[in-house]
C-alpha positions as CSV (number, residue, x, y, z in Angstrom):
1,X,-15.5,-6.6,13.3
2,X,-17.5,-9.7,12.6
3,X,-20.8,-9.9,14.4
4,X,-23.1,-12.8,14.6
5,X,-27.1,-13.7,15.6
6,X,-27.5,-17.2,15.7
7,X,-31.4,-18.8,16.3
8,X,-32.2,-22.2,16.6
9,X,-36.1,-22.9,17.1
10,X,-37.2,-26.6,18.0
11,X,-40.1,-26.1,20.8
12,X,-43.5,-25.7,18.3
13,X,-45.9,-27.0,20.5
14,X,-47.7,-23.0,20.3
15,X,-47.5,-23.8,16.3
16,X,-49.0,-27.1,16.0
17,X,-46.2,-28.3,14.3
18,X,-43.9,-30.9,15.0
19,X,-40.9,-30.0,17.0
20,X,-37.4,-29.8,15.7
21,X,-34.7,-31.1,18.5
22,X,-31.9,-30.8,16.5
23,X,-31.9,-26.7,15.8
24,X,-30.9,-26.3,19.2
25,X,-27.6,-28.2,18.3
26,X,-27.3,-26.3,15.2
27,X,-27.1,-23.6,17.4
28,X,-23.6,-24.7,19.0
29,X,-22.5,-26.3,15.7
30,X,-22.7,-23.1,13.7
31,X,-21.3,-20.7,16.6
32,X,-18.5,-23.2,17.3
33,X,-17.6,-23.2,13.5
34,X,-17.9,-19.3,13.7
35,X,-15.0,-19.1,16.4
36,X,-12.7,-22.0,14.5
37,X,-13.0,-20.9,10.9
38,X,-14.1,-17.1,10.3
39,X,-12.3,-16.5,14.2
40,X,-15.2,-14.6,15.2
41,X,-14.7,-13.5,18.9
42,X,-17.4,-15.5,21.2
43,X,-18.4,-12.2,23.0
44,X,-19.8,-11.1,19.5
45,X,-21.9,-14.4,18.9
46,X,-25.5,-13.5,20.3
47,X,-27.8,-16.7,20.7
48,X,-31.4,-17.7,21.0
49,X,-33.0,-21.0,21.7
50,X,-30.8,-22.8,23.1
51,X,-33.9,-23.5,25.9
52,X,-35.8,-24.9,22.5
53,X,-37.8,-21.8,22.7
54,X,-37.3,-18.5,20.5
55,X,-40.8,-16.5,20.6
56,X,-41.0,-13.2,18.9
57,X,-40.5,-10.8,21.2
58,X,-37.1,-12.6,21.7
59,X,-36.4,-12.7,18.2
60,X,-36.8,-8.7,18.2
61,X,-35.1,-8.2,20.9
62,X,-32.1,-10.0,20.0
63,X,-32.4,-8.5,16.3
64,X,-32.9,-5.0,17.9
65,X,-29.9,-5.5,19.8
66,X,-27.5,-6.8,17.0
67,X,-28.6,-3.7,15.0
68,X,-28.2,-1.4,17.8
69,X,-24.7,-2.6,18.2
70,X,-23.6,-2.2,15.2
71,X,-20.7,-0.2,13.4
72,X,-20.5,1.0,9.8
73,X,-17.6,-1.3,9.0
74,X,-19.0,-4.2,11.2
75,X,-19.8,-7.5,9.0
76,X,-22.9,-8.9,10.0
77,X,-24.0,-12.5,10.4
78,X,-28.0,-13.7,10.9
79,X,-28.4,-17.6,11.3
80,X,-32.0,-19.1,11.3
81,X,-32.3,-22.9,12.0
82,X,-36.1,-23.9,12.3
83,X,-39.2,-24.4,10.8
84,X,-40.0,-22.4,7.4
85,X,-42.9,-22.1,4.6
86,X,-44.3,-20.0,2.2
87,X,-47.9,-18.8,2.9
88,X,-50.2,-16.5,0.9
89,X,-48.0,-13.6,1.3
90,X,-44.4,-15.0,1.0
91,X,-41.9,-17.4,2.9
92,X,-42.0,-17.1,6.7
93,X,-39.6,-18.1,9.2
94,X,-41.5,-20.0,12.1
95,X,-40.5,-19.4,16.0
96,X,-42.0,-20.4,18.9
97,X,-45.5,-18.5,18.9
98,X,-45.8,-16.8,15.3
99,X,-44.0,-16.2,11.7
100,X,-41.6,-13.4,10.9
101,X,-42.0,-12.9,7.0
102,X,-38.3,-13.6,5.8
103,X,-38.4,-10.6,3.4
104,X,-39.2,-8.2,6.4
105,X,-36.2,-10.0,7.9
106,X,-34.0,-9.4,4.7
107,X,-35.1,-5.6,4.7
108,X,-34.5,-4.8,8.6
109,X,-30.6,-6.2,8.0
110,X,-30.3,-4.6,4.8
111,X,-30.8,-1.1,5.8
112,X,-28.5,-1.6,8.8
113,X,-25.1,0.2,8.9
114,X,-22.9,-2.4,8.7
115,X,-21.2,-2.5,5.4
116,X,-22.3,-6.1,4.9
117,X,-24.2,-8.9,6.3
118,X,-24.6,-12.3,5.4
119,X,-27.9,-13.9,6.4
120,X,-28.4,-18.2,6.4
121,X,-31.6,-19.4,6.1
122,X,-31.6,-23.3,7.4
123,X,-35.4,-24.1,6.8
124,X,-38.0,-25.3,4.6
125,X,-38.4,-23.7,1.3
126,X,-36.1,-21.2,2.1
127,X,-35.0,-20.5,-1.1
128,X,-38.7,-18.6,-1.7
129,X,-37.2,-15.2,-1.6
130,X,-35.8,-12.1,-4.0
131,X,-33.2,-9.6,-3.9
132,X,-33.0,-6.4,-5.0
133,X,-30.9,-5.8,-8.3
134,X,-27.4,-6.6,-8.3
135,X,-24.5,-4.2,-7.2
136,X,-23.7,-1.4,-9.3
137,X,-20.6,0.7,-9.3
138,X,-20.6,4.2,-8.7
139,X,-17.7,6.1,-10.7
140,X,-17.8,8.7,-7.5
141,X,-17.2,5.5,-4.7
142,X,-13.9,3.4,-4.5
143,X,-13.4,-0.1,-5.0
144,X,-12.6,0.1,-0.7
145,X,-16.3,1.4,-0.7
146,X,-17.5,-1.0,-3.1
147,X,-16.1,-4.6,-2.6
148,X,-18.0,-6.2,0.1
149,X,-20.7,-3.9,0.4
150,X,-24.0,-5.2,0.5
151,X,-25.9,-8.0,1.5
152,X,-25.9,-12.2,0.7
153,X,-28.6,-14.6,1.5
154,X,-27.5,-18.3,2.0
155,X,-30.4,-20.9,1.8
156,X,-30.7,-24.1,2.5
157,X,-33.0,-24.9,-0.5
158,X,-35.2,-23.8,-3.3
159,X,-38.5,-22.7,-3.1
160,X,-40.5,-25.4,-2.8
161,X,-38.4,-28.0,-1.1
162,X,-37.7,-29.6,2.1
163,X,-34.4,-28.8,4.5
164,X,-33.6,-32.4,6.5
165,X,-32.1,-33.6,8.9
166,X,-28.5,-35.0,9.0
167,X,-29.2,-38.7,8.7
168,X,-26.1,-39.5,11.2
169,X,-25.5,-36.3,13.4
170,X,-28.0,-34.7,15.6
171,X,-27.8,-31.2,13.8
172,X,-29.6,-30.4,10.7
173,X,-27.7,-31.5,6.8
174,X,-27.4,-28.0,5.8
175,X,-25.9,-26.6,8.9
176,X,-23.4,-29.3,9.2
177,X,-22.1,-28.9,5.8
178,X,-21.9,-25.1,5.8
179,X,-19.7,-26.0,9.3
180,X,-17.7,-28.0,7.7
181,X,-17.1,-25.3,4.5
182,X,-16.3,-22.3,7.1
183,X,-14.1,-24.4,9.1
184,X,-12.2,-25.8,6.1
185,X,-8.6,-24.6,6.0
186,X,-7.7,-25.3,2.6
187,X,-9.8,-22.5,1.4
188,X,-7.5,-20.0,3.0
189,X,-5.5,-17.8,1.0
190,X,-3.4,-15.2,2.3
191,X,-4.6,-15.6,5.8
192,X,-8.1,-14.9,4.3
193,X,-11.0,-17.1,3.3
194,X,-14.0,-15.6,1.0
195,X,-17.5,-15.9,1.3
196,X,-17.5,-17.2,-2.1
197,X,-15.1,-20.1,-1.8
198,X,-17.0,-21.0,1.5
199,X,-20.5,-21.2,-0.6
200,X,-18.7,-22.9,-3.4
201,X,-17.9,-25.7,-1.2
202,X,-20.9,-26.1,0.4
203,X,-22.7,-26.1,-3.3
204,X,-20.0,-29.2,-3.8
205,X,-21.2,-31.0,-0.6
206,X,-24.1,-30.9,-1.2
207,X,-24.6,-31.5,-4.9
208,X,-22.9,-34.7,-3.9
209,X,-25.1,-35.6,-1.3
210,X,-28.3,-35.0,-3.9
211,X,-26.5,-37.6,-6.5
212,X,-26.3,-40.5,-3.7
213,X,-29.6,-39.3,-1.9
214,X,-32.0,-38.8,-5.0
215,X,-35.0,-39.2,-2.8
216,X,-33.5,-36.3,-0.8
217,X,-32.6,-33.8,-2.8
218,X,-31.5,-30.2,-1.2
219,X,-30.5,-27.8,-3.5
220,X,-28.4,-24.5,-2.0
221,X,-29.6,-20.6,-3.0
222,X,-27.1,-18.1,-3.0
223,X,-28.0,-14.8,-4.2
224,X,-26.7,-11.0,-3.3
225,X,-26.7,-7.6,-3.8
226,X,-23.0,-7.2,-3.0
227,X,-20.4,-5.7,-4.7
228,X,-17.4,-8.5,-5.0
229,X,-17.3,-11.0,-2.1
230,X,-16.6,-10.7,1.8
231,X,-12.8,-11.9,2.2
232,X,-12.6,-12.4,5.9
233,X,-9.6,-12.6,7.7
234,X,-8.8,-15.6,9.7
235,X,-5.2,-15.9,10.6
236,X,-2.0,-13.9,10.5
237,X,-0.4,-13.5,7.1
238,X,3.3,-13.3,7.2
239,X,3.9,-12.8,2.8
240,X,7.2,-13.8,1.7
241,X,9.3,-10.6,0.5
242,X,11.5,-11.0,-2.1
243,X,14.8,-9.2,-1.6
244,X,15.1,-6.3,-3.4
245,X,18.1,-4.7,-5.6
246,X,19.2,-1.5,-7.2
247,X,22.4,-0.2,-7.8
248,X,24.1,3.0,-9.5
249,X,27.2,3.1,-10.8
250,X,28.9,5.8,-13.7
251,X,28.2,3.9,-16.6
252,X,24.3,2.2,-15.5
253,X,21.8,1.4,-13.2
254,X,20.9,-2.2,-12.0
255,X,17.1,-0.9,-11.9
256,X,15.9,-4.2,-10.8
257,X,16.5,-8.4,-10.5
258,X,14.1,-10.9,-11.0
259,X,14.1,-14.5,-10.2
260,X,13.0,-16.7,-12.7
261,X,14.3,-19.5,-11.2
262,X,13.3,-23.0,-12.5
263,X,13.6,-26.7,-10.8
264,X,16.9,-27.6,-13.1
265,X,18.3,-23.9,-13.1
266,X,19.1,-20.5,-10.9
267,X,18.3,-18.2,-12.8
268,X,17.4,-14.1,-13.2
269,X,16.4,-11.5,-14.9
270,X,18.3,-8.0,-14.4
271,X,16.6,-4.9,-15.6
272,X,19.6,-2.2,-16.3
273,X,19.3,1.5,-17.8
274,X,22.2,2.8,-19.8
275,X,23.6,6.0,-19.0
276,X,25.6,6.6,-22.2
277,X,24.9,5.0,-25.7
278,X,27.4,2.4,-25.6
279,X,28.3,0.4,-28.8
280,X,27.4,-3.7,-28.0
281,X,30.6,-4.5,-27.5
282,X,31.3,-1.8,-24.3
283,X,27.5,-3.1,-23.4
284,X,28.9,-7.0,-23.5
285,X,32.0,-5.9,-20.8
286,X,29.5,-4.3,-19.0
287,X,26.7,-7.5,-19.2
288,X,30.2,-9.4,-17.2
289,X,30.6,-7.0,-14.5
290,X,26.7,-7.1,-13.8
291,X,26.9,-10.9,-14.1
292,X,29.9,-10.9,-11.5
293,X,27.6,-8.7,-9.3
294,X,24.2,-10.8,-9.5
295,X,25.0,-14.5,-9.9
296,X,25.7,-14.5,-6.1
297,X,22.9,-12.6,-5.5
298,X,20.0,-14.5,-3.0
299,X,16.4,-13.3,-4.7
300,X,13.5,-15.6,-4.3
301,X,9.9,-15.6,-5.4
302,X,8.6,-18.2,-2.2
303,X,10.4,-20.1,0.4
304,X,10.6,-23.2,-1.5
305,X,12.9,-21.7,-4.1
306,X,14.9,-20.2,-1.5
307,X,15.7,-23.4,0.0
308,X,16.6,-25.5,-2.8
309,X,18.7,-22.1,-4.3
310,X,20.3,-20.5,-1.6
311,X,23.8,-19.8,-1.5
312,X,24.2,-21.2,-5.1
313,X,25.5,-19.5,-8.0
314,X,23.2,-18.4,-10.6
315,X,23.1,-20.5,-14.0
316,X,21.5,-18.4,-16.3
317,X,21.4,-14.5,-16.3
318,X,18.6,-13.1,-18.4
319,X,20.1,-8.8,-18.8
320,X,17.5,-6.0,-20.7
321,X,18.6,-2.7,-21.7
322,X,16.9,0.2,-22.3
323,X,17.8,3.9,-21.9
324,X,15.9,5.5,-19.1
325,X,13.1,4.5,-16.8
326,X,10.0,4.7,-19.2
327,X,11.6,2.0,-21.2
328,X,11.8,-0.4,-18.6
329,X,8.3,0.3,-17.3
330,X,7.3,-0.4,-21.0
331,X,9.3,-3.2,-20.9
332,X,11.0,-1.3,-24.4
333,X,14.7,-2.8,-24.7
334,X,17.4,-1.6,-27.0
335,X,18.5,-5.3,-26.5
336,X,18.7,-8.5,-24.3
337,X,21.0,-10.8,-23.2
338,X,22.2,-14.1,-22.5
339,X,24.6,-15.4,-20.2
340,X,25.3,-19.2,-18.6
341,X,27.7,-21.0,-17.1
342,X,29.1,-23.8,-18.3
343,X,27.1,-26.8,-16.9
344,X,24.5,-25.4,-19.5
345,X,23.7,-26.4,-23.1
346,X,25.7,-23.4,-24.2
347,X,25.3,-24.2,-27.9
348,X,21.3,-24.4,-27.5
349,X,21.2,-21.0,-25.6
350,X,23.7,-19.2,-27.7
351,X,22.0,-19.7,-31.0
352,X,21.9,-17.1,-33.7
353,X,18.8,-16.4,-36.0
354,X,19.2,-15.4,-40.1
355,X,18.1,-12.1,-39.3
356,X,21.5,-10.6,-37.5
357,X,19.8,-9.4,-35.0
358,X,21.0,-12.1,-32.5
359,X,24.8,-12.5,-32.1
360,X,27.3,-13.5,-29.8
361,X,30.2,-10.7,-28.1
362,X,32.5,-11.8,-25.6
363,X,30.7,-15.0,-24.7
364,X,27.7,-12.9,-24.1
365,X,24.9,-13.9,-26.6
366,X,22.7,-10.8,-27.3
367,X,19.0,-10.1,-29.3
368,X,19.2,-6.8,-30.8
369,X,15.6,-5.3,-31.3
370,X,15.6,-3.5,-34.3
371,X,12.4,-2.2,-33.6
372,X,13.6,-0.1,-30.6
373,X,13.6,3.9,-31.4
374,X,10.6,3.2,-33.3
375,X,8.8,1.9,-30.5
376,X,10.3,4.1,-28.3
377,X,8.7,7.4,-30.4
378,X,5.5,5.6,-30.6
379,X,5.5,5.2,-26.8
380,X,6.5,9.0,-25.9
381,X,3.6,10.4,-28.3
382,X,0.9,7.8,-27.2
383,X,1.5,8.8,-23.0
384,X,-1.3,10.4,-21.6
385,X,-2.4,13.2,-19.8
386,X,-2.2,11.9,-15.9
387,X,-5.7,13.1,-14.7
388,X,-7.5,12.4,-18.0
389,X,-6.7,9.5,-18.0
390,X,-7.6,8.4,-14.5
391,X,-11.3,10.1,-15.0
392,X,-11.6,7.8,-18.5
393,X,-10.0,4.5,-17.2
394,X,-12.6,5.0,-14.1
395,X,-15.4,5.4,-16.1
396,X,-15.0,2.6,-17.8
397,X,-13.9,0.4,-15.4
398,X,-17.3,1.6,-13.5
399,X,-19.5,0.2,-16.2
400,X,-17.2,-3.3,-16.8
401,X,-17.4,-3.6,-12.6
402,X,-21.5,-3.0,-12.8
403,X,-21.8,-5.3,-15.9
404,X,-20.0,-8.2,-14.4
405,X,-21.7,-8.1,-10.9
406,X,-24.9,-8.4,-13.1
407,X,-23.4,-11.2,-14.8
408,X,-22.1,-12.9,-11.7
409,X,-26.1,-12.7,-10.5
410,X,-27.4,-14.4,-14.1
411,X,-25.1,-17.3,-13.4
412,X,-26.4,-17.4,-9.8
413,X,-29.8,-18.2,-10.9
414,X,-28.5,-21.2,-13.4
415,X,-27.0,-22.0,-10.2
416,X,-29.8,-21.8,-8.5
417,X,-32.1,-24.2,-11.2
418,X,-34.4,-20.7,-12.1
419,X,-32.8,-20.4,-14.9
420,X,-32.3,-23.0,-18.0
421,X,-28.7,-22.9,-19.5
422,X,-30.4,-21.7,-22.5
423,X,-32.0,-18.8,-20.7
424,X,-28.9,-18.2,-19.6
425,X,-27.3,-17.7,-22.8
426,X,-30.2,-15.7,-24.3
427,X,-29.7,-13.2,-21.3
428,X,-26.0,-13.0,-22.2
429,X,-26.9,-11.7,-25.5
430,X,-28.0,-8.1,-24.1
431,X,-24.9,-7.7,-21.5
432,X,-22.2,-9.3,-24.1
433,X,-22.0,-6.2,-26.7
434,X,-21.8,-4.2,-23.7
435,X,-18.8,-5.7,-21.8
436,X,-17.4,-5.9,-25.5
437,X,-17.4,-2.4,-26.2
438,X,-16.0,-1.3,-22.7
439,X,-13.0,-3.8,-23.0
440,X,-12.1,-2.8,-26.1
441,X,-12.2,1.2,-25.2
442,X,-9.9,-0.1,-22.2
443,X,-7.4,-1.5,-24.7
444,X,-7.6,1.8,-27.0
445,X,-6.8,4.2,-23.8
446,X,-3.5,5.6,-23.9
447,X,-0.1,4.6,-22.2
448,X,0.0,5.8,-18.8
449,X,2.8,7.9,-17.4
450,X,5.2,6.0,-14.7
451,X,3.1,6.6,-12.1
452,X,0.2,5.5,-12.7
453,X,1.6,2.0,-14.5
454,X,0.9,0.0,-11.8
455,X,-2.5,0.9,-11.2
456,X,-3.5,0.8,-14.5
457,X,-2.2,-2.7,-14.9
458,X,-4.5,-3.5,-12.5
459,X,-7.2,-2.2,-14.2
460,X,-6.0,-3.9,-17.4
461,X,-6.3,-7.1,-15.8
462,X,-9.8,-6.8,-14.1
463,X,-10.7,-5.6,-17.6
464,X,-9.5,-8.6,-19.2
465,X,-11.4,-10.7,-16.5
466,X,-14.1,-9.5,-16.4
467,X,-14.4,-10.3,-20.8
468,X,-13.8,-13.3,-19.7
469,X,-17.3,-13.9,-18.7
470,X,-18.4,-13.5,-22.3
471,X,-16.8,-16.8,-23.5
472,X,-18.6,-19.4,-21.9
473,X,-22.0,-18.5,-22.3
474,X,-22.1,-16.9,-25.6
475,X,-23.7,-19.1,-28.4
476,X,-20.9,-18.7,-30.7
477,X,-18.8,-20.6,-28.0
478,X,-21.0,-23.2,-26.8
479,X,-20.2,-26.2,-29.4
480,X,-16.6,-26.1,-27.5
481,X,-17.7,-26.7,-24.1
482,X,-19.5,-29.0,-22.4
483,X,-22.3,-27.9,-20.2
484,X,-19.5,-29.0,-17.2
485,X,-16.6,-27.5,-18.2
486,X,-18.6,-24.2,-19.0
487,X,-19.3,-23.8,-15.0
488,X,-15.9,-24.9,-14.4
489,X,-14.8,-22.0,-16.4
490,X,-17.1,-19.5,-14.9
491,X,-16.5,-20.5,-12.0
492,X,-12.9,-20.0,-12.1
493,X,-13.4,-16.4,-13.7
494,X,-15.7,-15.7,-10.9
495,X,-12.7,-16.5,-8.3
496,X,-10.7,-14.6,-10.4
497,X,-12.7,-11.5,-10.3
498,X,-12.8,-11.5,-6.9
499,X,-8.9,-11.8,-6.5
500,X,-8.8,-9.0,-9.1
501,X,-11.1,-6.5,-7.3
502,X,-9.3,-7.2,-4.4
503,X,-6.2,-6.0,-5.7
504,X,-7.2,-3.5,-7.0
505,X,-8.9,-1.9,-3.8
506,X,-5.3,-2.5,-2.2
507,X,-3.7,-0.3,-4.6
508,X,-6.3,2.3,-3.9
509,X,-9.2,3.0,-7.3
C-alpha cells in the first residue's frame, strides 16, 4: 500500500526568514498528482501546513504517526516543501519554530518497516546530503525481497544552490515539474510506472529549463540505497494472450506455433517433435498435413496484428524438427522448413545453397542441419545437475546484481555533477574486471535441464545487461561515443536492468 507525508512550510515569521506562500500550494499540487498518477488513495495522504504553519512538534507527530502506521510491504512517501540550508553540522530542513537535520530525517524513514520509501526534498541546497552504500544482494534473499527494497532521496538541487519559485504558477519549479512527471501517462508500461522513469523525466524538465534559464540554474539529486527501482502500479493491466497450440497425433507432436507475422505477410513458426525417424520425404507429407492444420490457425503476438490478420490464411509457414522435447528447448533441429503459398516470391524462398544441405521435396523447401546428432551429444553430456546448478547460477548472479547497483550509483553522481566523466571512467576501472569475470563464468555454466530453461534465460539475459554497463564508460570505448550518446546508452541499460530484474522476480530467483 502506498503511503504518503506531505509538508508544506511558508509561515517563518518565528525564523526570521522570509516567508514562502507558495509551499502551501505545493502541498495540494503534490497530493493531487499523488491520487492522479501513482493512484495513491486520499485516506493515506497525511498533510501539514496547509494553515502556513508546520512547527516541530507537528512535524513529529505527523512523522510518528506515518511510521506508526506502517506495514512491512507499505511504500512510503515523505514530501518537504519549505525553507532549507546547510549549517555547521549539515543541511537542515526549516519549519515554523526550529530545523530538523535532514540526515536525522533520512535515518528515522530508513529504519522504518516499510520495504521502501521515497523521500523529496523541495528546498534550498537540498542536494547537501549522503547515503549509505549502495544495495547489495544477498545470495540467501530473493529478487522479491530484493528489488525495491530500500530507500531513494529526490532533491530539488545540489548542495549549494537555490530551489525557486515557478516563475508563472503559484507553487514552487521543482514541485510542479515532479507533478507533471508522476502524472505523465506515457511513462506507463504494463499498468505500472517506475520511480526511475518518473525521475528520468523530471531530470529532462528540468535540464531544459537550466539551458533557457542560465541565471537559474536547478540541478535535480537522485541518489539511493535501493535494490532495482519502485514499479508502482497505477491502472489495471489486461496483457494480450496469445492463443496457444499443441497437438498429438501417431506420427508427431505440434509442440508449439509461433507468430512471426510481418506487415506484407501471415506468417508462423511451428515447433513439431518427431516420433519415428522418418526419411525427408515421409517428413515433407507430414510438413503438408501440419500446413493444412496451421495456416488457418488465429495466433497473435498484440492486438494490432490480430486485426489486420484475422481470419486470413497464413502465407508463410516456418516448420522445425527435432526428436524429443530437449531439442526444441535447445532450439536443436534435425531440419527446417519452408512452405508459401503462391502470392509469394516462391523462387526467392525456395532457393538451394552448394552445400546440399538445402533442397526442395514435394514443394516443401527444406535446410537439413548436418550438424544435428553432433550437437545433440554435445547437449546431453553438457546438462547439468538441477540443484548445482541453481546454487552456482545464484551466486553469480548475486555478485553481477551487487556490482551493477554500485554501478547504477557511480553514474548517479556524474548525474549528479560530483563526479567528472573522467572520474567516472577511472572508477569503472576497479568494478569492470569484476562484472567481466562473473559474465563470463555465467556463459561457461552448463546447459540447464528443461525445467529450469526458462529461469535460467532470465538469468542469461540480466547477465548480459548488466555487461552492458562496462561499454560506455570504459576507456577503451570512449573514442566511439560522444559524451551524449554515452548517457543515452546508459541510460537505456539502466531501464533495461530494471525491466530485467523485474522479470526475473516474477518467475521467482
Amino acid at each position: 500500500m502506498l503511503k504518503a507525508l506531505v509538508i508544506g512550510v511558508s509561515d517563518y515569521i518565528s525564523m526570521k526568514q522570509p516567508n514562502l506562500p507558495f509551499c502551501k500550494n505545493d502541498i495540494l499540487a503534490i497530493r493531487d498528482a499523488l491520487i492522479l498518477g501513482l493512484k495513491i488513495d486520499k485516506s493515506n495522504i497525511a498533510t501539514c501546513g496547509e494553515s502556513e504553519i508546520v512547527t516541530g512538534t507537528e512535524f513529529l507527530y505527523a512523522l510518528n504517526n506515518l511510521i506508526s502506521n506502517t506495514h512491512a510491504d507499505d511504500t512510503l512517501i515523505f514530501y518537504f516543501s519549505g525553507h532549507g540550508g546547510t549549517l555547521s553540522d549539515g543541511h537542515h530542513l526549516l519549519l515554523s519554530n526550529t530545523a530538523i537535520k535532514t540526515k536525522d530525517i533520512i535515518e528515522i524513514l530508513e529504519k522504518t518497516p516499510s520495504k521502501n520509501k521515497v523521500i523529496i526534498l523541495d528546498c534550498c541546497m537540498s542536494g547537501n546530503f549522503s547515503i549509505d552504500q549502495t544495495a547489495a544482494f544477498n545470495i540467501n534473499e530473493t529478487v522479491e525481497e530484493f528489488a525495491g527494497k530500500g530507500y531513494a532521496v529526490l532533491a530539488s538541487s545540489n548542495a549549494t544552490e537555490i530551489s525557486y519559485g515557478h516563475p508563472d504558477k503559484p507553487i514552487s519549479l521543482f514541485t510542479s515539474f515532479l507533478c507533471e512527471a508522476i502524472k505523465d501517462i506515457h511513462l506507463i508500461k504494463q499498468g505500472k510506472k517506475s520511480l526511475y522513469d518518473i525521475s528520468k523525466l523530471l531530470f529532462f524538465y528540468l535540464d531544459i529549463w537550466n539551458k533557457r534559464n542560465p541565471q537559474k540554474q536547478q540541478n535535480p539529486i537522485f541518489r539511493a540505497n535501493m535494490g532495482g527501482t519502485i514499479f508502482f502500479e497505477v491502472q489495471e493491466y489486461h496483457p494480450f494472450h496469445t492463443a496457444k497450440i499443441y497437438e498429438e497425433t501417431d506420427d508427431y507432436i505440434i509442440y508449439a506455433v509461433e507468430p512471426v507475422h510481418t506487415g506484407l505477410a501471415k506468417r508462423y513458426a511451428v515447433k513439431v517433435i518427431l516420433k519415428n525417424p522418418f526419411s525427408f520425404e515421409d517428413i515433407s507429407i507430414i510438413n503438408h498435413e501440419i500446413v493444412n492444420k496451421v495456416k488457418k490457425a488465429d495466433v497473435y503476438k498484440n492486438e494490432i496484428s490480430q486485426k489486420h490478420w484475422q481470419g486470413e490464411k497464413a502465407n508463410l509457414v516456418f516448420c522445425y524438427y527435432g526428436r524429443d522435447e530437449s531439442d526444441i528447448v535447445n532450439g536443436n533441429y534435425l531440419c527446417h522448413t519452408t512452405w508459401v503459398d503462391e502470392n509469394q516470391d516462391k523462387k526467392w524462398w525456395y532457393r538451394c545453397r552448394l552445400d546440399n544441405n538445402s533442397i526442395i521435396i514435394n514443394d516443401i523447401h527444406f535446410n537439413i542441419h548436418s550438424y544435428y546428432e553432433n550437437l545433440k551429444i554435445f547437449t546431453e553430456e553438457h546438462i547439468g545437475e538441477k540443484d548445482a546448478l541453481i546454487e552456482k547460477t545464484s551466486f553469480i548472479m548475486s555478485h553481477l546484481i551487487t556490482l551493477a547497483e554500485k554501478v547504477i550509483g557511480l553514474y548517479n553522481e556524474y548525474l549528479n555533477g560530483t563526479k567528472t566523466e573522467d572520474t567516472l571512467v577511472n572508477d569503472m576501472k576497479a568494478v569492470i574486471p569484476l562484472i567481466d569475470k562473473y559474465y563470463f563464468e555465467e556463459t561457461d555454466l552448463a546447459i540447464p535441464p528443461i525445467e529450469l530453461n526458462e529461469w535460467r534465460q532470465c538469468c542469461a539475459n540480466l547477465s548480459a545487461t548488466i555487461h552492458d554497463f562496462t561499454l560506455f564508460y570504459n576507456k577503451r570505448y570512449l573514442a566511439a561515443r560522444t559524451p551524449d550518446n554515452r548517457i543515452a546508452c546508459m541510460n537505456i541499460t539502466v531501464s533495461r536492468y530494471y525491466e530485467d530484474l523485474e522479470a526475473l522476480k516474477k518467475i521467482g530467483f
